[in-house]
C-alpha positions, 0 to 999 in steps of 0.5 A: 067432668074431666081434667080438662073440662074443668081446666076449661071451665070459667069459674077454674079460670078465674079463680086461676087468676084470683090466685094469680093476682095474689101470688102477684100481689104477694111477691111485690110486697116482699120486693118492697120489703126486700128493697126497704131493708136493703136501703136501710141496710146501706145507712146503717153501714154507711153510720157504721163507717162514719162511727169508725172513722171517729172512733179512730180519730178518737183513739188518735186523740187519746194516744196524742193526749197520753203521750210525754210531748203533749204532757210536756207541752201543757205543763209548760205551757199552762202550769208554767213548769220547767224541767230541771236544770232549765233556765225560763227567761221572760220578758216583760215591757218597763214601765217606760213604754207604758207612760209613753203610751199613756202620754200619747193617748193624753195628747190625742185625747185633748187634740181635735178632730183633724189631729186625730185624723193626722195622728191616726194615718201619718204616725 
């Protein structure tokens, strides 16, 4: 037989297009791959981003939290502390004010139901 009675034949052919089915079939799965890795690929840096983003937010914090204002800020405001020469006043309310209260609470207490509606909108 010649080339190309061979070529012609039909078993040649069909194993021509066995093999063409596989080459096929191969290069398919190697796009699903491709395609799967890609995908996975764009996550993965979309995660990197948002991990950046909160490592700067991060870095920012940790600046803020070592800086003297922010030392300044919680030393006065938690540990009651004053620098030196700094005068602090602090207000208070008397003891007036809270018997008043005491007194009105009293009387609301003794009074009935549609004095306390009374008291509740009109004083």
């Amino acid at each position: 037989m010649t080339g190309k009675q061979i070529l012609s034949s039909k078993i040649a052919i069909g194993l021509l297009i066995v093999l063409l089915a596989f080459l096929v079939n191969s290069k398919y799965k190697q796009w699903q791959q491709t395609k799967t890795i890609n995908a996975l690929k764009d996550d993965l840096l979309r995660q990197a981003n948002v991990q950046e983003q909160k490592n700067q937010e991060l870095a920012t914090s940790i600046n803020f939290i070592n800086s003297d204002d922010f030392q300044e800020q919680v030393a006065r405001q938690q540990l009651n502390l004053k620098k030196n020469g700094e005068v602090v006043y602090s207000f208070t309310q008397g003891q007036d004010v809270s018997t008043t209260t005491g007194q009105v609470a009293a009387a609301s207490a003794q009074a009935g139901n549609p004095q306390k509606w009374w008291n509740y909108f009109f004083q």
